[in-house]
N, C-alpha and C positions, 0 to 999 in steps of 0.2 A: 293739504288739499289733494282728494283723488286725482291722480292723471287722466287726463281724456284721452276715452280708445278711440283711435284715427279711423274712419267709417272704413269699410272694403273696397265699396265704389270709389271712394275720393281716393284711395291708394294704388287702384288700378289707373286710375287716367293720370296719375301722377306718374307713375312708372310707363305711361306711353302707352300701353296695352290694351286701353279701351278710349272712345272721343265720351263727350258728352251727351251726346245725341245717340249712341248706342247704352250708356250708363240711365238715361231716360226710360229709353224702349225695355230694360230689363225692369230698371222699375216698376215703370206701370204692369206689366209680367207677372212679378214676383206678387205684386198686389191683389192683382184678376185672380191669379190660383194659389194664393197663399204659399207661396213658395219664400225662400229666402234668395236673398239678391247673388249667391255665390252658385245658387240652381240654375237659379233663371239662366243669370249672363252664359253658362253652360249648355244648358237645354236649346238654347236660342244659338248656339254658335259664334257667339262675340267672342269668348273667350275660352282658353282650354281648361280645362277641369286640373293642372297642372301650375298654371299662373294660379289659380284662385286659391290652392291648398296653401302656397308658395305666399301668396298678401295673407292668408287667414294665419298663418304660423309667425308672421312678421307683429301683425295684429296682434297675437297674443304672447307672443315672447318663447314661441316653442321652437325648439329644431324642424327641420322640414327634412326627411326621408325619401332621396329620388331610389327605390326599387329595383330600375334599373341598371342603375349603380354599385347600389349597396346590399353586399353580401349578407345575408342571415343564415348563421351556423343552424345549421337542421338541426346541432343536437339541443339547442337554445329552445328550440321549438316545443318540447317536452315541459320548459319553466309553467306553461298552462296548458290546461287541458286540450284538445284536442275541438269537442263540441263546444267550451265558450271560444276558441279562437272562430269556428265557424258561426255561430250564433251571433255574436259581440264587431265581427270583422276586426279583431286586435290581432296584432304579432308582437310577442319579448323580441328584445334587443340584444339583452343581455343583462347583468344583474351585478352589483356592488354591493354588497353586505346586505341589509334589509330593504334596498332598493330597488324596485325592476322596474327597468327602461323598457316602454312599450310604444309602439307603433298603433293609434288612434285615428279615426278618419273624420271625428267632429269634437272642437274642442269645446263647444258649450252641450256638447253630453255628459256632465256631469255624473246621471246614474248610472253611466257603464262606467265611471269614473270608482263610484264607492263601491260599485258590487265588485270590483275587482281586488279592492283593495280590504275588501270583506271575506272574499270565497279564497283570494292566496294570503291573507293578514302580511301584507307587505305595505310598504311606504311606494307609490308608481310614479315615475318619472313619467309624461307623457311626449310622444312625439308625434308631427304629424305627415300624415302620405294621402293619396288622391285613392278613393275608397277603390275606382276600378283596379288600380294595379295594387292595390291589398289582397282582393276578393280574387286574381289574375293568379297571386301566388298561394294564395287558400288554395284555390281546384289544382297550383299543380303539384305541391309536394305535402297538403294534408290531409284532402282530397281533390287527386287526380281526374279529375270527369273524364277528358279525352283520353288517357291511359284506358280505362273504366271503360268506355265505350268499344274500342278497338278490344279489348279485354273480352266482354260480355259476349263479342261476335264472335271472336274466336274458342272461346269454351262451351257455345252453345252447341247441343248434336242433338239434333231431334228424330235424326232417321226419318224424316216426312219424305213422304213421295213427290219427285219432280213439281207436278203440277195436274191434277186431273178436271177432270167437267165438273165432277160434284167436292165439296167442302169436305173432307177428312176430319174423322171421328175426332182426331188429336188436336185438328184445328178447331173444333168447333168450340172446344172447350179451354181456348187460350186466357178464357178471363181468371177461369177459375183456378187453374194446375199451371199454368206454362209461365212461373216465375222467370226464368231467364228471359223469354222475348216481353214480357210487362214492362221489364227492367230496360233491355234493349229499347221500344220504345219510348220509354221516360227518358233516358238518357237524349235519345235525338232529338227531341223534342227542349229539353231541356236546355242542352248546348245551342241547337237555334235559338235561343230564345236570347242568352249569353252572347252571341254575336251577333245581335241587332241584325238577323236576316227577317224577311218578311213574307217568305214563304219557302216551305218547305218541300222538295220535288223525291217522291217515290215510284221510280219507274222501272219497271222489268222489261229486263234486255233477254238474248238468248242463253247465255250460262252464269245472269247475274244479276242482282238489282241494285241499281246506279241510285243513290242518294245526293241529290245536290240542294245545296243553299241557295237563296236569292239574297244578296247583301247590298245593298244601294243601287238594287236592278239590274246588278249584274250574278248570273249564276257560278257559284263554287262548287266543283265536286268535293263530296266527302267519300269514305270509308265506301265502298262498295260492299252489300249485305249479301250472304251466298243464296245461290240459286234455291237451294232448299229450305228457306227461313220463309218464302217468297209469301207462300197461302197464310203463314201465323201471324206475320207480321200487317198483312193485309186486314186480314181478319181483327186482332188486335185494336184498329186502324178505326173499323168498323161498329165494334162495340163501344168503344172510348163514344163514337162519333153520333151513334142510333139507327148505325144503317140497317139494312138487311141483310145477315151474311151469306146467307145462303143465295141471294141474287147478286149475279156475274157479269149479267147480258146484256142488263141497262144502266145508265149512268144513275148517278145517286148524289146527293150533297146530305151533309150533315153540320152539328157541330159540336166542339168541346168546350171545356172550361176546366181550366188549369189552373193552380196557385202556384207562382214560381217567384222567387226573391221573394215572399212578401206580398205579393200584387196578383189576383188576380186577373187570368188575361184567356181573350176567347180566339177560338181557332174555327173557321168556317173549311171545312171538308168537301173535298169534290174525289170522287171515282169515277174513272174512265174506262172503258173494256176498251183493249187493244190486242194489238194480235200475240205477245207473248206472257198475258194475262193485266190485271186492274192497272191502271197507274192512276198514284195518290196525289195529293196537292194537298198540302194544308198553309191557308192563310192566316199569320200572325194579325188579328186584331189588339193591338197597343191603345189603351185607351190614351195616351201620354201623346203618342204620335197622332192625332188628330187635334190636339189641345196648345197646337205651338205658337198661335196668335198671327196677326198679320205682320209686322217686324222680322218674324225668321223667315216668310215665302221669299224673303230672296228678293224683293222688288227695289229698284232703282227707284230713286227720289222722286224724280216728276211722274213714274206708272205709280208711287204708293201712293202720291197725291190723289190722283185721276181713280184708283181702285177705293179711296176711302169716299171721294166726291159722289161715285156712281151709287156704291151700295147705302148711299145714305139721301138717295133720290125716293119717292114716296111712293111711287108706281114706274111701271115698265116690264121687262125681260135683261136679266143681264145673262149671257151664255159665258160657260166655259168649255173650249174646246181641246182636243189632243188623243191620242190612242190613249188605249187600257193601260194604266200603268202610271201617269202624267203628274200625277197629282190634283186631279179635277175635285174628287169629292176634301180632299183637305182644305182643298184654297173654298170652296164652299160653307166650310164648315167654320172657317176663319173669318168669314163674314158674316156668318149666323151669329157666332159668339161674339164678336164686333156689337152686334145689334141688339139679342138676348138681352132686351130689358125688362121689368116688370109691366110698363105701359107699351108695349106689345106684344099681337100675339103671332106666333110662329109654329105653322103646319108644315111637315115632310111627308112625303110619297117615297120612299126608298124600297129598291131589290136588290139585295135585303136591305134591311136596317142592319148595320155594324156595328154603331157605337150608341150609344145613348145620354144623352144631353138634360139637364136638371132644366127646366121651364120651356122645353119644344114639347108639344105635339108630333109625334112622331108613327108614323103608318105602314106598315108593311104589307107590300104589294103580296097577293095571291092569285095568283092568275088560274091556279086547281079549280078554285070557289068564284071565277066570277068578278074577283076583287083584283081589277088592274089598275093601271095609273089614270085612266080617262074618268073611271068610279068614282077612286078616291079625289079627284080633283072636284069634280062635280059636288061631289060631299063635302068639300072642303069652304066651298064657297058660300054653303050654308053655316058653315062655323064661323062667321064676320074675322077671319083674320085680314090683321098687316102684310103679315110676309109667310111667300110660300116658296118650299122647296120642291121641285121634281126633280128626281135619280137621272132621267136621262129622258129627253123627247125623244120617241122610237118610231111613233109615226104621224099619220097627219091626227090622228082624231087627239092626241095628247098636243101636238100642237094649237091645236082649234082651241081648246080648250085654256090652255097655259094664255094664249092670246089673249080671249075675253078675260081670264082674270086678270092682266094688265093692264085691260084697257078700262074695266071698269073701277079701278082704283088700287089693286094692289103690288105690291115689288115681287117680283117674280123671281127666282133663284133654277137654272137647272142646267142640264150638263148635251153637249152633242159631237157625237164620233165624227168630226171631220182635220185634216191637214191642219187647217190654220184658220182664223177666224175670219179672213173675209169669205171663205168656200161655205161658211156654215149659213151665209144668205140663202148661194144658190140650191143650196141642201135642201133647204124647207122650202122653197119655190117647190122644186121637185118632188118633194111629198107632195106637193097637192095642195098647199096652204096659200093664199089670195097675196099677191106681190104687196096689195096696199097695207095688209093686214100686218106683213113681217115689216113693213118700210116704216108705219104708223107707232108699234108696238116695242121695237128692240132698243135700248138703250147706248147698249154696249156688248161686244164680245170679246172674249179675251182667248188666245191660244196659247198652250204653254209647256213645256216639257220639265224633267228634271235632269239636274247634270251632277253627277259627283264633285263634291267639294272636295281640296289637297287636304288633308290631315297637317292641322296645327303645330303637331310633334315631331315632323320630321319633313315640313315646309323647306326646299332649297331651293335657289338661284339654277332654272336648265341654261346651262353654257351654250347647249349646242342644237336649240326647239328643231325641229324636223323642220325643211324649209317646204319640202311639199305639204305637208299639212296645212303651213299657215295658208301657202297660196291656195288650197283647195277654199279656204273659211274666210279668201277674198282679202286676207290683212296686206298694206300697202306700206312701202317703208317708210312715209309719211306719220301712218298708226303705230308703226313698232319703234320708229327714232325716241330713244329716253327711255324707252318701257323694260320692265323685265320682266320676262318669262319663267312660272314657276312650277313646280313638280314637287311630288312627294316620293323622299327618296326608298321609305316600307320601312317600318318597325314596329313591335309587339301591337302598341293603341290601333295601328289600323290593319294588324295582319301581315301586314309585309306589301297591303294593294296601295296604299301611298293615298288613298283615300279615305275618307269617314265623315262621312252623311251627304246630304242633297239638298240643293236649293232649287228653287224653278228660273227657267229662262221664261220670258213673255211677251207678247205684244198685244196691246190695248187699243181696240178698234172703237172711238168712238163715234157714235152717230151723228152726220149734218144733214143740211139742207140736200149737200152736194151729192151723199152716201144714199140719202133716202131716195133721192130722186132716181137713181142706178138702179136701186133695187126696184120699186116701180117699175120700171120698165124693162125688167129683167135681163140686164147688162151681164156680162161675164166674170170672171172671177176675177181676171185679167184687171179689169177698169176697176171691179171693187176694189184691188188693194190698190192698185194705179191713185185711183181720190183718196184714200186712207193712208198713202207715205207722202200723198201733198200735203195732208192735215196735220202729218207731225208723226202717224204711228210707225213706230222702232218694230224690227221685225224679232222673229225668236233668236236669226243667225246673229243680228246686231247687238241685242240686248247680251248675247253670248260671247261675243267677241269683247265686250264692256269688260265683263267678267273674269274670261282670261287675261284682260291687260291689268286688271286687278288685284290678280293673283288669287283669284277664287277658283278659278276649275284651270285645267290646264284645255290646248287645243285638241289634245288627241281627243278628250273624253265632249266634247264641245261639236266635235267630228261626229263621232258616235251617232251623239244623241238628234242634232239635227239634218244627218245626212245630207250634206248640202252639193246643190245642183252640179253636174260635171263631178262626181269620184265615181271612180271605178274601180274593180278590182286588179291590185296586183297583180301580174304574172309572172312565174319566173325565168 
C-alpha cells in the first residue's frame, strides 16, 4: 500500500509555525487565485518562504539547501549551462559518476525534472532551496545585475553637455543608438523591481543624479548617476513612457509596461521640472500587490469582524482615510474582490485606474474632456449597479453625489485625505455637504496607515527597546510586564533593514445613534472621536502598540508611522 503524503498545511501547524485559523485564511487564498497553499501562506505573511521549502523537502524526502550556508564551488557551476541555470532557476551541487546533485525550487516540476536529465543525459539527484535565495545567487555570480549596473555607469562616456534649454541631437536619439543608457535604464528598473520597491525616485541635484528606491515606504539611496547621463537618461525615461521629450517646462505623466520575471508589470511616470532639470518618479504597479485579500491587511479579530460586517451592508458610504501612501486604495480593493460576485454589479471612478480587475466596471477619470468623478457618478447610476467605487471624494459636488447613491440604495466604497476618521465628518461639513446628509448616509470610516513588518529571518528578542520611545507611544509597565520586544537584526532576505513588507495599523469608526447626532449638529472632532472611543473604536496608536507587543512591527517603526502627540526632535 502507497504511503500517504502528510499535507503541507497540517505539517506546518504541526511544527508550531502556523495556528489553524491562519492555515484557513491561506486556504481559502490559495483557492480565490488559484495559487498553491505554500504561495499563499507566503504571499500573505504567515509564514516564511524558508519554513515552507523546509516542510515541502520533509514532504517529499528531499534534502533542504540553506544558501546561506552552503558553499557552491563556482567551478561546479559550469556542470550546466549558464542560460538553463538562469531560465530553469537550478544550481549542480556537485556530481558522483553519472549522478548530478541539483539544487530545484519545486519538487512537483517534474518537466524541469526530465529536460534536465535530457539536455546533460545524467541520472539528477534533486534537492531543494527557497526560489528567492536561488534566483539571489543566479544575479550574483552567473549573472551579476548590481555588479552590471554600477558597471554600465561607469563605462558609459557619452561627452553630452551639462545640461542646456533645448534636447541635444545625441539625446534625442537615445532610443535608437544609445545602447548603454537603454541598458542603464533596463538595469534600474529591473533591480527595483527584484527588491519589492514601489517607486522608483530620479532626481537631479547639482553635480549628480541621486537615484533612490522606496522599499516598504521607506526610501534607499542607490548608485548616484553622473551629472552628464542626466538629459539620456531622462529622455530614455520619456520615450519608454510616451511623453514629449522635447517639453521640459511642464509637468507630464506617462506610462510603461514591462516583462520582468515572467510577469508583466506597469509603471505610471511623473515628470517634474525643477530647478536643477526634470525629476522622475516612476510607480511600480504589482498586479499581485493589490490582490492580497482581507486576511494579510493586517487586521485585529474584532476590526476583521466589523470590516467584513460593514462591506457586506447593502447601502451606505464606508470611507477610508490617511495620507498618500496608506494603503487606502488596497484595503479598497480587498473589499471589492471580497464582493466580486457574479450577482453583482460593481462600477469604479478611479485617477487613474492602476490595476484592472476580471468582472468591475472600471472608469477612468478625464478631467482634459469634461469626464470627472461627479460625470462618471451620475452615469453610473444609470448603469443599475450594487456597488460603487470612487478614487477620492475631492469636493462637495462628488460628495453630493456619492450621498444620493447611498441613500437611494447602493454601498458606496471611496477614499478621504484626512488624519484619522473621525476629522473625515468635519471635512465634508466643510465642503459644503448638509450635516443631515453626511449624519444619514455614512456607515463607517476607517483610518489607517502602514508599518513595516520584522523580517521572519532574522526576527530577535531587543534586550535593551529604547525606553523613550515606548514612553513617547504611551506603553505602561502594566502593558510591557511578560511581553517581549522584537527587532530584526538585517540579513540578505531583508537587505540588512531588519524589515520586509507592511501591514496596516487602523481604527474603525462605526456609526450610532450617539455619532450621528454629533455630526448633526456639527460638533468637533474632539467629541467625534470622544463618542467613538466610548463606543469601542481602538485608535491607529492602540491598534499599533497591539502589534508591537506581538512582535509584528517594532516601536521605533510604530513611532514613525504614527507620529504620536508630544515627540520632538532630538538635539544634541
Amino acid at each position: 500500500m502507497a504511503k500517504v503524503r502528510k499535507k503541507l498545511g497540517e505539517m506546518l501547524v504541526g511544527w508550531g509555525l502556523i495556528d489553524a485559523n491562519a492555515l484557513a485564511d491561506a486556504l481559502a487564498f490559495a483557492k480565490e487565485h488559484s495559487k498553491r497553499i505554500g504561495e499563499a501562506l507566503v504571499e500573505l505573511e504567515l509564514c516564511s518562504e524558508d519554513d515552507v521549502i523546509k516542510a515541502l523537502a520533509t514532504q517529499f524526502g528531499l534534502e533542504y539547501i540553506d544558501l546561506d550556508k552552503h558553499a557552491v564551488d563556482r567551478e561546479v557551476l559550469g556542470l550546466i549551462p549558464a542560460k538553463m541555470i538562469e531560465d530553469y532557476s537550478v544550481l549542480p551541487l556537485g556530481e558522483d559518476g553519472q549522478r548530478l546533485k541539483v539544487i530545484i525550487t519545486d519538487p512537483l516540476d517534474l518537466e524541469t525534472l526530465d529536460l534536465l536529465r535530457f539536455k546533460l543525459g545524467r541520472e539528477i539527484v534533486p534537492t531543494l532551496a527557497p526560489l528567492s535565495k536561488v534566483k539571489r545567487f543566479i544575479d550574483k555570480f552567473v549573472n551579476p545585475q548590481g555588479d552590471v549596473l554600477s558597471q554600465t555607469m561607469a563605462s558609459i562616456d557619452l561627452q553630452a553637455p551639462e545640461e542646456d534649454d533645448e534636447v541635444g541631437s545625441k539625446t534625442l536619439q537615445a532610443e535608437e543608438g544609445d545602447a548603454p543608457i537603454v541598458r542603464l535604464v533596463n538595469l534600474l528598473i529591473t533591480e527595483a523591481v527584484h527588491t519589492r520597491a514601489s517607486d522608483i525616485h530620479v532626481e537631479p541635484m547639482g553635480d549628480r543624479v541621486r537615484v533612490r528606491y522606496r522599499i516598504d515606504g521607506v526610501c534607499h539611496i542607490r548608485d548616484d548617476i553622473p551629472k552628464h547621463m542626466q538629459g539620456s537618461v531622462g529622455t530614455r525615461l520619456k520615450i519608454m513612457s510616451g511623453m514629449d521629450i522635447a517639453e521640459r517646462r511642464v509637468p507630464q505623466d506617462g506610462r510603461i509596461k514591462m516583462k520582468i520575471g515572467g510577469g508583466a508589470i506597469d509603471f505610471r511616470v511623473s515628470a517634474l521640472p525643477a530647478y536643477h532639470g526634470e525629476s522622475m518618479v516612476l510607480r511600480i504597479l504589482r498586479p499581485d500587490s493589490v490582490k492580497v485579500g482581507i486576511p494579510a491587511l493586517g487586521f485585529a479579530e474584532d476590526d476583521y469582524q466589523k470590516f467584513l460586517k460593514i462591506i457586506h451592508r447593502p447601502n451606505g458610504i464606508f470611507l477610508v482615510t490617511g495620507p498618500t501612501g496608506s494603503g487606502k486604495t488596497t484595503t479598497l480593493y480587498a473589499a471589492l474582490q471580497e464582493l466580486n460576485r457574479p450577482d453583482k454589479k460593481i462600477i469604479t471612478a478611479e485617477d487613474p485606474v492602476e490595476y484592472n480587475f476580471t468582472g468591475m466596471n472600471q472608469c477612468q477619470v478625464k478631467d482634459d474632456i469634461g469626464l470627472s468623478f461627479a460625470k462618471i457618478l451620475r452615469a453610473m447610476l444609470r448603469q443599475a449597479p450594487n456597488i460603487i467605487l470612487v478614487g477620492e471624494i475631492r469636493d462637495r459636488e462628488v460628495g453630493d453625489v456619492a450621498i444620493q447613491a447611498a441613500l437611494t440604495g447602493h454601498l458606496v466604497f471611496s477614499t478621504l485625505h484626512t488624519n484619522d476618521a473621525p476629522s473625515a465628518i468635519t471635512r465634508l461639513i466643510d465642503m459644503g455637504i448638509k450635516p443631515f446628509l453626511v449624519a444619514s448616509s455614512i456607515q463607517a470610516i476607517m483610518g489607517q496607515r502602514l508599518i513595516r513588518v520584522i523580517c521572519s529571518e532574522c526576527k530577535v528578542e531587543d534586550p535593551n527597546p529604547n525606553p523613550r520611545t515606548l514612553k513617547l507611544l504611551g506603553f505602561t509597565e502594566a502593558e510591557l510586564a511578560g511581553k517581549t520586544i522584537w527587532r530584526g537584526a538585517g540579513c540578505k532576505r531583508c537587505s540588512g533593514s531588519g524589515y520586509r513588507g507592511r501591514v496596516g495599523v487602523f481604527e474603525m469608526m462605526t456609526m450610532n445613534s450617539q455619532i450621528r447626532d454629533l455630526a448633526f449638529n456639527r460638533s468637533t472632532t474632539t467629541q467625534l472621536r470622544a463618542a467613538a472611543r466610548a463606543s469601542g473604536m481602538r485608535s491607529i496608536l492602540e491598534d499599533g502598540k497591539l502589534k508591537v507587543l506581538r512582535g509584528v512591527t517594532t516601536p521605533e517603526d510604530l513611532l514613525r508611522v504614527t507620529q504620536a502627540e508630544g515627540v520632538v526632535a532630538e538635539t544634541a
